[in-house]
N, C-alpha and C positions, 0 to 999 in steps of 0.2 A: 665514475666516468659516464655521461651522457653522450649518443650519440643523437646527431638530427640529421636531416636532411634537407639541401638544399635544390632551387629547380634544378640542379643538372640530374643530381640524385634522382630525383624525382621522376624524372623522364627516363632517364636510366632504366629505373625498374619496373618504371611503369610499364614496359611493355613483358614483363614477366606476371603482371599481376591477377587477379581474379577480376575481368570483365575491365582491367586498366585503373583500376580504384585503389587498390590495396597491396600492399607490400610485397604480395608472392613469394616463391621458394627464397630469391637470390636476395631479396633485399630484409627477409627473414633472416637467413643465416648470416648478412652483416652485420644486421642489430643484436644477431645469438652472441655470436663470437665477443662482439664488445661487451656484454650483459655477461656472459664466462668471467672475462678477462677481469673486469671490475667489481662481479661480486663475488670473487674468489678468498677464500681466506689464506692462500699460498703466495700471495704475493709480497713483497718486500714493504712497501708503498702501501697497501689496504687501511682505508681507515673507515672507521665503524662509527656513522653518526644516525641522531633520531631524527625524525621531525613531527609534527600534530600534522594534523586531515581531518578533514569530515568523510564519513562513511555516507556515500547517495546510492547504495543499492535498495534503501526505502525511504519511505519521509520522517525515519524515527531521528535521522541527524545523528548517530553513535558517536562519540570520536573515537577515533583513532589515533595507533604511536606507529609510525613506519621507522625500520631499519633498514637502514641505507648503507652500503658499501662502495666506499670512492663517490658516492653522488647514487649508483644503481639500487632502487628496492627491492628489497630480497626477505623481507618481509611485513606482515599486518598485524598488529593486534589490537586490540581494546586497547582507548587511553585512560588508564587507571585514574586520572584526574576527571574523567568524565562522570558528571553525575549521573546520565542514564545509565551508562554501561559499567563503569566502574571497573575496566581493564576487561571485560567482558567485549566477545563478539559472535555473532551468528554467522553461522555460516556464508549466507552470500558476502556477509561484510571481509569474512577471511577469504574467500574467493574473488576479490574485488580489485585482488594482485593480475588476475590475470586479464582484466579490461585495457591495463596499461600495457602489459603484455602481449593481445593481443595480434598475431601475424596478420589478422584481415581485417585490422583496423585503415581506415579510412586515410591516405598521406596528404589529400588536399584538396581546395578546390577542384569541381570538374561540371561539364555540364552535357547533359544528355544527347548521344549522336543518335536520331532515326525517332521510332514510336518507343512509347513506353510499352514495357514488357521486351525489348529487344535486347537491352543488359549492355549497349555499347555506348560508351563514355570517349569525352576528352579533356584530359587536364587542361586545367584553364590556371592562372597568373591568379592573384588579389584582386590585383587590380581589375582585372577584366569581369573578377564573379561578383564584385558590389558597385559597378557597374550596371551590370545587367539586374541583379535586385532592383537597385534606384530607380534604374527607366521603366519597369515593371510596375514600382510602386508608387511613381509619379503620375503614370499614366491608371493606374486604379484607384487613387486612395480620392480623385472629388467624387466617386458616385460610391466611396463606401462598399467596393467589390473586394475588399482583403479579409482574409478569416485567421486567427493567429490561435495556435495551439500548443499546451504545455500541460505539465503536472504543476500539480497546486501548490506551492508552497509559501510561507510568507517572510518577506525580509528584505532588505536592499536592492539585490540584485534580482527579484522578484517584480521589483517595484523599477525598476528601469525596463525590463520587458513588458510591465503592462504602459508604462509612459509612453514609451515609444510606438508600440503598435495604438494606442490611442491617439496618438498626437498622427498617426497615418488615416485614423476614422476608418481602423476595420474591429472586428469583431473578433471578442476575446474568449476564449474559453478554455475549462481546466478539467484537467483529469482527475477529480476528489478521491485523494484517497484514503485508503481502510481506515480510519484513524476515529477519536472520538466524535471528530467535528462531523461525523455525517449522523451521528444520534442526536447533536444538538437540534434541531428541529422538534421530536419529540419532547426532548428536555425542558425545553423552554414553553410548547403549548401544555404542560402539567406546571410546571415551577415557575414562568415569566422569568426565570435566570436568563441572560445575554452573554455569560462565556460557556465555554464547552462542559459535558460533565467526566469531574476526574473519580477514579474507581481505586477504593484503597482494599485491592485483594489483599496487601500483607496482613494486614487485623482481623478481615474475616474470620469467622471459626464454619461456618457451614456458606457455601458456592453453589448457586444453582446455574448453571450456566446455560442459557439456548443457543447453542452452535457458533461459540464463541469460543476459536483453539488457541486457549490459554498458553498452552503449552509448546506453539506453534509459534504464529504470528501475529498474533491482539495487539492491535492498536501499538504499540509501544513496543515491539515483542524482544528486545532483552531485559527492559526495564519490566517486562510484565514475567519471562520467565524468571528473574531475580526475585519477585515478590510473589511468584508462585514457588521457589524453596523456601522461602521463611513463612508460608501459609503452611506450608506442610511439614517445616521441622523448625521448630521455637522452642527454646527452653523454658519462655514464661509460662506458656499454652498449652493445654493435647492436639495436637494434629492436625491439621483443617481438613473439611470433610468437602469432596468436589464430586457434583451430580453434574453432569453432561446427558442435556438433552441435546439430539444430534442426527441427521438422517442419516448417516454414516457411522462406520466406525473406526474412526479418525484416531491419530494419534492423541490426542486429546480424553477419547472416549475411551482409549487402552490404558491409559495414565488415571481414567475417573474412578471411581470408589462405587458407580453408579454410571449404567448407558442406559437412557431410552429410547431406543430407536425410534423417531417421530419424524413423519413428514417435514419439510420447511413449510409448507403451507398450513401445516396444522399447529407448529410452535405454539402459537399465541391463542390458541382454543384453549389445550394445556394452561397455560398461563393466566388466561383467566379460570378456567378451571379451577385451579390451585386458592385464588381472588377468593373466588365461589365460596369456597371451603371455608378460611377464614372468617368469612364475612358472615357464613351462615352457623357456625360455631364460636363467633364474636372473639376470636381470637386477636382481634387487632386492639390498638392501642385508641381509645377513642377521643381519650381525656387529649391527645398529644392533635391529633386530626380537630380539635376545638380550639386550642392554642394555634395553630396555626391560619385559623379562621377559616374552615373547610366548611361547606356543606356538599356531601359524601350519597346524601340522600337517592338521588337522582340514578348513580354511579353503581350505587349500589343496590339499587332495585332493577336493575336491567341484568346487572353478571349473576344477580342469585337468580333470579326468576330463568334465563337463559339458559346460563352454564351449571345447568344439573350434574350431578356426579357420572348421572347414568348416560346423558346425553354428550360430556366428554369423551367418556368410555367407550363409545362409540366411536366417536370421529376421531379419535387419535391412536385407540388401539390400547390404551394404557388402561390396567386393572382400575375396579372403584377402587378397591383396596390399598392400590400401589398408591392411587391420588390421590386419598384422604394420610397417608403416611409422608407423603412429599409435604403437603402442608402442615403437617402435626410435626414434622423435624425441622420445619426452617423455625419457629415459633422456639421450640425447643432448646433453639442455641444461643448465645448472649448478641450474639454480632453477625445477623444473617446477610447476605448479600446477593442480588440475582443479577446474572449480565447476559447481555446479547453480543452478538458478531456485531463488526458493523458497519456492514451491509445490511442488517435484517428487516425489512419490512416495514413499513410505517404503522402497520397494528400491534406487531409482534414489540416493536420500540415502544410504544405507547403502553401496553400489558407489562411489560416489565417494569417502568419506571413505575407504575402504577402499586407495583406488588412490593418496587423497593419503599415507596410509600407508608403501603401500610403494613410492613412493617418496621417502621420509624428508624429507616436508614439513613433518612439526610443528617447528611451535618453530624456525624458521631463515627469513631474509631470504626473502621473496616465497614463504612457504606459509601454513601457517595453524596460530594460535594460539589461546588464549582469550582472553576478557576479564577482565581479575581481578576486575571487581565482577558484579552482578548488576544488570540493569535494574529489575524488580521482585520483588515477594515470590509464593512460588507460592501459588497461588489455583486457585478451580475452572476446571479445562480447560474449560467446557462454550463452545461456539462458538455464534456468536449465529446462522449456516446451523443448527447443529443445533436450538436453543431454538426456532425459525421453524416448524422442522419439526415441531416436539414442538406450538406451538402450531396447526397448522395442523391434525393430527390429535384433538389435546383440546383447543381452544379455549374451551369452554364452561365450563371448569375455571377459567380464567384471567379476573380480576375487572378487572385493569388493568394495561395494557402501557403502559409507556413507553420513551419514544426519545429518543434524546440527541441521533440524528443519523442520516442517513439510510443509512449506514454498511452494516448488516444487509441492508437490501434492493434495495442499488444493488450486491452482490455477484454475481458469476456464478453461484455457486450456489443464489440465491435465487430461486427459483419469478417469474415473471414477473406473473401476475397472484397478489398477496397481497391485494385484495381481498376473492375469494372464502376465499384461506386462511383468513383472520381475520374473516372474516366473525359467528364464536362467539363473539370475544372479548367482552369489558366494553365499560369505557373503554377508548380509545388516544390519547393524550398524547403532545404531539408538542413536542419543543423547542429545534424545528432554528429559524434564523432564516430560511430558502428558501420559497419553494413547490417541494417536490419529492416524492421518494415518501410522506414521512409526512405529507403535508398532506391525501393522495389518501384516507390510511388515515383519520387523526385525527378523534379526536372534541372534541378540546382542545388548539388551538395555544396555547401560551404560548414564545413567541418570543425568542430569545436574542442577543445581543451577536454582531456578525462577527469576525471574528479581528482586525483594524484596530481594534476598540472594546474588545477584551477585556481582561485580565491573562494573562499564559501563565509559566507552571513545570512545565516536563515534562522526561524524561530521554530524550533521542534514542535510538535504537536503534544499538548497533554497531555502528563503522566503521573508527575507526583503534586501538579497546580504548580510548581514555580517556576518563574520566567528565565529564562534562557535566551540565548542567543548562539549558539552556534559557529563556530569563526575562527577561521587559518589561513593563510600564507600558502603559496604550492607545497607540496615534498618534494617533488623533484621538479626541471625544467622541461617541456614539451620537447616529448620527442619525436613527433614529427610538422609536417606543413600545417599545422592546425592554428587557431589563432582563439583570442578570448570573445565569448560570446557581446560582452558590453564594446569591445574594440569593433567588431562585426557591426554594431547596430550605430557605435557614434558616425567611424566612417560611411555606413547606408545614408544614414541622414543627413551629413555632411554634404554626399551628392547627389540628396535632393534640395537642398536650399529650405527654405522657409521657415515656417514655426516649428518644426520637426528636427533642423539641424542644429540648435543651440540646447535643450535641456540635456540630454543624453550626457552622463559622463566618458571623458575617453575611454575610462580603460574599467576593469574590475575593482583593482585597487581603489581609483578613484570613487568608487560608487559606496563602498565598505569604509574608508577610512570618517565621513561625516557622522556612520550608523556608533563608530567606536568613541568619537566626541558626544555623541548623543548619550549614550550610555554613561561617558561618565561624568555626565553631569545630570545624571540621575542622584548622584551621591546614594547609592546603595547598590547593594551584592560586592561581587568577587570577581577574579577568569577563576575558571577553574583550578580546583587543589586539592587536598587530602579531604578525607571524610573529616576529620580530628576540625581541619581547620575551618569546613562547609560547617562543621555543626558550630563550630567557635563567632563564625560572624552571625547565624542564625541568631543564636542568644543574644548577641550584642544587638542587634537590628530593634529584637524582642524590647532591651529595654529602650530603645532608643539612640543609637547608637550607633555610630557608621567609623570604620579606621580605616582610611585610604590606603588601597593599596599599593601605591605608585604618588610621588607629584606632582606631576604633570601628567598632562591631557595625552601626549605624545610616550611620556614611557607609560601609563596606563596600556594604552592602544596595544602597543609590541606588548606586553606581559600577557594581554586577553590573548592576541595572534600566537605568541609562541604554548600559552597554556591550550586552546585548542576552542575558547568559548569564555563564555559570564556567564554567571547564575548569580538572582538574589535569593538567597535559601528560606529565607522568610517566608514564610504563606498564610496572610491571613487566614484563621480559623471561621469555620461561626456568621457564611455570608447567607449560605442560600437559606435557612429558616427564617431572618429578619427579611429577608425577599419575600417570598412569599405570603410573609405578613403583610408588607405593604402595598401586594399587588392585590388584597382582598382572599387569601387562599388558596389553595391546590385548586385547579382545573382538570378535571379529569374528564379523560375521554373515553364517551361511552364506545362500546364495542360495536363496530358493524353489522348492521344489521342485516342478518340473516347468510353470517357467517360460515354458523353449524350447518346449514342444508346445504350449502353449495359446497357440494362434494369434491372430491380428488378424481382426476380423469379415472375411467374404469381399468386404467393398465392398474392402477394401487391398489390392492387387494387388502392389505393388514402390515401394521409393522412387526410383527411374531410369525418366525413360519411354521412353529407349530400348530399354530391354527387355523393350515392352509393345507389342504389334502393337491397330493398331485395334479389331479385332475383340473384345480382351480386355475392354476399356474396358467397364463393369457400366452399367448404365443408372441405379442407385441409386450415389451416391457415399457417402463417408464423412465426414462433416461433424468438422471439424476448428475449434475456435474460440480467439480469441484475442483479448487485452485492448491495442488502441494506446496509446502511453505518454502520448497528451495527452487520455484520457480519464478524467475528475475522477471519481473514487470515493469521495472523501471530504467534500470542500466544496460550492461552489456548482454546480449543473446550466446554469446559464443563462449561461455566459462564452461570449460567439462569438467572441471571438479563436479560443479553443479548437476549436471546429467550424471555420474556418476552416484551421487546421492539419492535423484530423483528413483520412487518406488521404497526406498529402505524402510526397514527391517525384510521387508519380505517377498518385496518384487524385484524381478532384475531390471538393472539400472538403462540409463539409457532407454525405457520403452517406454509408451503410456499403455498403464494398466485400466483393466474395467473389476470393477469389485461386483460380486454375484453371490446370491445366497446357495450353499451347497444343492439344495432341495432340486432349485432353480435350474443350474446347473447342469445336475444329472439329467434333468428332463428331456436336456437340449442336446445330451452326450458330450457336454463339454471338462476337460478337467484342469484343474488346478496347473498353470503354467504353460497352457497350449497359446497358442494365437487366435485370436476371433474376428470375424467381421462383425461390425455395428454398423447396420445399415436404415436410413428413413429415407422418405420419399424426396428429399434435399441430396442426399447423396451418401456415401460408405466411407469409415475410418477399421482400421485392424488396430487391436489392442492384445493387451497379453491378458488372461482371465488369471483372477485373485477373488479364490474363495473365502468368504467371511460369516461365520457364524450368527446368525439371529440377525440378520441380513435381513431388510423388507424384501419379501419372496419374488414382488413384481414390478424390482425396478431394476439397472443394472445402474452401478454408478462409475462415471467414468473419469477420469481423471484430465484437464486442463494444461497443456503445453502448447504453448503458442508453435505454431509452423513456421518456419522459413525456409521456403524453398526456395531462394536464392539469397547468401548471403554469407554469414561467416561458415567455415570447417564443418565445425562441430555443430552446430543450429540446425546444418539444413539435414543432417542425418534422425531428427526426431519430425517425424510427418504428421504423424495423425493428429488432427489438430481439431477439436472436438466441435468446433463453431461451421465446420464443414454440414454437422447433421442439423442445423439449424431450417427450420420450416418457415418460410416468411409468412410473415401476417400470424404463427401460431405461439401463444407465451413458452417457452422453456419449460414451465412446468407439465405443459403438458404434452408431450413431444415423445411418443412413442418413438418405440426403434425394434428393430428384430436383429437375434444375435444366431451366430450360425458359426462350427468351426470350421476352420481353414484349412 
């Protein structure tokens, strides 16, 4: 049983709501009551169906199998057909029940009464709120004053948001997220490769990792924890061996077999360090760097001469001894493999490919290959941190911002209060279905379908190199005033007239059903199925070989819809070494020059605290931050499963914690589980202190939760929101802070 509501409803409850936006106590407990009633198993009448979904609590695209009672979900799991997950799911994906659920979600259109910041709304009709869009975007779009913002993803209904807001002549920009495609830049100025690079952890035998939490959230992260159990327990194999270098000690580096606690700014010293090593014990392969038509020369008379053992040792804190063993054990193993975060640096990206280089990882069981397709078409790099920033300085320029999703400003590098940033703007248009950051900004909610209610066709990013598609049908029917994002944007265009009102399809569906005739007259892959039978079409493709699986174009479509996605399991082998052949050989990039001298602010004292006498200990630390993997950066704000997770194994939940080396610690009279202030000359957040052993002595690291002080329940009870101690004009990196107990 679905309940909706209609404008009387609407108004009804709207005036019990939070700030008039959302459902409030009474229109809560009528949507409780029906949700009881319906996913009851006591009832006479209950009947028990599934449906497929895509999981968008990240850009890994998981599918999903929901259990539905009478129509109500009442539960999530991994869809077992799914080749990423393969009935597997992470946590926010099992948490992603409650987005649909929840009570301070959004019922409809409304538009802002008074200044912003004042929190008073009025429900406004359809018709009235893409209205006011149109005459907004009619009147800005000839001098090019519109700015359009989202998360990245690529696919159908990707590609109807950037048509439309192009075809208005504003300004596109994406929130890139964690995913392979932000390494590809490195990838390509070593290897001249054009798709992403995929990382086959399963066959490695020894992982060097720089702060990349495998165990966490990498890139793919259950398709990366699945192939981080078979790295670590194979019957063919012994063991796989995982070194995490890491400024923290992350759940990743409690899971490694090996922590080095190392700066992020000094990863890639290390790393070439390690180069050094090699290169000066000629452990590499050289016969294999000539076959590929390398000259290495250059490359490597800059990292030995540089990156001394002794002058590593130095800058990163790590024994000679420990670093001539790091490189004498990845040589040691048949299948070594190094990876990055990735977010990491553009040197730190650069040293690693370099090292998976030489040691002759491309193109061979447990290193790293290409994709042979492309995820999307290239488009403007401009980043929606940078466009933020551009608005924040010329705002006044800017006629009408719109938001897809809260994406942009629930980012770490997004100014914490965007408020004042955007305070010059126009309009701002909001068409997330949450109260979350863009509700705070918005002048115009028009509120969109939850991922449960949606259509979805998007291309996952990178995992195992084969192509995908992504693609379901709703599970359930919207349950409230919300409407489909592509319906949103035909009718805007519709009333503006011109070149802008004819490409758009009506609806979602409409936009999706072209991408599924496209596909299958691809004549290859599957929808989704059993392993048995993903590996059965693999072979077949192998010899040439395609067995349709459907007749028509039309029952193909519904079999992809109701399986959850397509994959073609096939993955050419064997591309990026004939690459690189043809582009004239590896390109390697020499290391920046004069890297080693340019020091760590003076709060950094050593990554070991043993070889820090109290006295050394700075009274300013160096604030070190970091994103925990059960915090939603893309979807809903208001999951308290999620807050109840947040801190686990060893902090209490609901808080944000600061991690602090004991030594540290004592100094300051603080102990294990008390409350602190973290304060810099930007301003103060309280955190809970979490002692960590072999902790860098003179930083404190702090943990990442976005704030919301106005918006759902549960959200706005987590405050300290660490982009508060932000220093304008000074990098992150070096952004003192003094901590003091409370």
């Amino acid at each position: 049983m679905t309940v909706t509501l209609n404008r009387r409803d609407f108004l009804t409850y709207g005036g019990a709501t939070i700030a008039g936006l959302t459902l409030g106590e009474t229109g809560r407990r009528l949507l409780a009551r029906a949700d009881a009633q319906a996913a009851t198993l006591e009832t006479t009448n209950g009947v028990e169906t599934f449906a497929t979904s895509v999981c968008r609590e990240c850009p890994a695209g998981c599918g999903v199998r929901v259990r539905l009672m009478d129509g109500a979900p009442v539960k999530i799991d991994g869809n077992p057909n799914c080749p990423i997950a393969r009935g597997r799911l992470c946590a926010k994906g099992q948490a992603s029940l409650e987005a649909y659920f929840d009570p301070d979600r959004l019922v409809g259109p409304a538009k802002r009464v008074g200044r912003r910041g004042e929190d008073r709304w009025a429900p406004i009709g359809w018709d009235e709120a893409i209205a006011t869009l149109a005459s907004h975007l009619r009147a800005a779009a000839p001098a090019g004053a519109i700015v359009a913002l989202a998360a990245d993803e690529s696919g159908p209904l990707d590609a109807v948001w950037t048509q439309f807001w192009t075809a208005a002549h504003a300004r596109l920009a994406w929130t890139v997220p964690a995913t392979a495609e932000r390494l590809g830049p490195a990838f390509h100025a070593l290897t001249g490769a054009t798709g992403d690079p995929a990382f086959d952890l399963e066959r490695a035998t020894h992982v060097l990792s720089f702060g990349a939490p495998v165990v966490e959230d990498w890139l793919s992260p259950v398709w990366t924890q699945r192939s981080f159990g078979r790295f670590r327990r194979s019957a063919s194999r012994p063991r796989g061996r995982l070194v995490q270098v890491d400024q923290r000690r992350s759940l990743t580096a409690r899971k490694a077999d090996e922590w080095l606690p190392v700066a992020a700014e000094r990863q890639s010293i290390l790393a070439y360090g390690i180069a050094s090593v090699l290169l000066r014990e000629d452990r590499i392969d050289r016969r294999q760097l000539a076959d590929l038509g390398t000259d290495s020369t250059q490359f490597e008379s800059a990292v030995v001469t540089h990156y001394t053992p002794d002058a590593v040792a130095m800058a990163t804190g790590v024994p000679v001894v420990t670093l001539l063993r790091l490189a004498r054990d990845l040589v040691a193993t048949p299948q070594p493999l190094v990876v990055a975060n990735a977010d990491a640096p553009r040197t730190l990206a650069d040293a690693v490919f370099a090292l998976n280089a030489l040691l002759g990882a491309f193109d061979r069981p447990g290193g790293v290959s290409v994709a042979p397709w492309r995820r999307a078409p290239s488009r403007d790099p401009m980043s929606a941190t940078t466009a933020l920033a551009d608005l924040a300085a010329h705002g006044s320029a800017t006629s009408v911002l719109a938001l897809r999703d809260a994406s942009a400003l629930r980012a770490l590098a997004a100014p914490a209060d965007m408020e004042r940033a955007l305070e010059r703007c126009g309009l701002i248009v909001s068409f997330s279905p949450y109260a979350d950051e863009t509700t705070t900004l918005a002048d115009l909610l028009l509120p969109t379908h939850t991922p449960l209610e949606s259509w979805h066709a998007l291309v996952p990013p990178t995992a195992d190199g084969a192509e995908k598609l992504a693609c379901a049908r709703p599970a359930v029917a919207p349950r409230l005033g919300t409407r489909d994002l592509v319906a949103i944007l035909h009718r805007t265009g519709a009333a503006m007239g011109g070149d802008i009102a004819e490409p758009t399809p009506e609806s979602a569906e409409a936009a999706v059903r072209p991408e599924l005739d496209r596909i299958w007259n691809l004549r290859r892959g599957t929808p989704y199925t059993t392993s048995f039978e993903t590996n059965w079409m693999r072979q077949l493709e192998r010899g040439g070989w395609w067995v349709p699986p459907a007749t028509t174009s039309e029952d193909f479509g519904r079999a992809v819809l109701e399986a959850g996605g397509w994959v073609d399991p096939y993955v050419a082998t064997g591309l990026l070494r004939p690459a690189i052949v043809r582009r004239g050989g590896l390109t390697f990039v020499a290391p920046a020059a004069g890297e080693l001298d340019a020091g760590l602010p003076e709060t950094f004292a050593t990554s070991r605290d043993e070889a820090v006498a109290p006295a050394q200990v700075s009274p300013t630390l160096r604030l070190v931050t970091f994103t925990p993997s059960t915090v939603n950066l893309a979807g809903s704000p208001n999951q308290p499963v999620l807050f109840e997770l947040l801190g686990q194994p060893d902090n209490a939940p609901w808080h944000v914690w600061a991690e602090l080396n004991p030594s540290t610690a004592k100094r300051f009279g603080i102990e294990a589980g008390t409350t602190i202030r973290i304060s810099s000359s930007a301003g103060s957040i309280e955190a809970v202190a979490s002692l960590v052993e072999h902790a860098p002595a003179n930083t404190v690291a702090v943990a990442y939760v976005p704030g919301l002080r106005r918006g759902g329940r549960w959200a706005r009870l987590v405050e300290a929101d660490v982009r508060r101690l932000w220093e304008p004009g000074t990098a992150r990196e070096a952004i003192g802070v003094r901590v003091t107990p409370v």
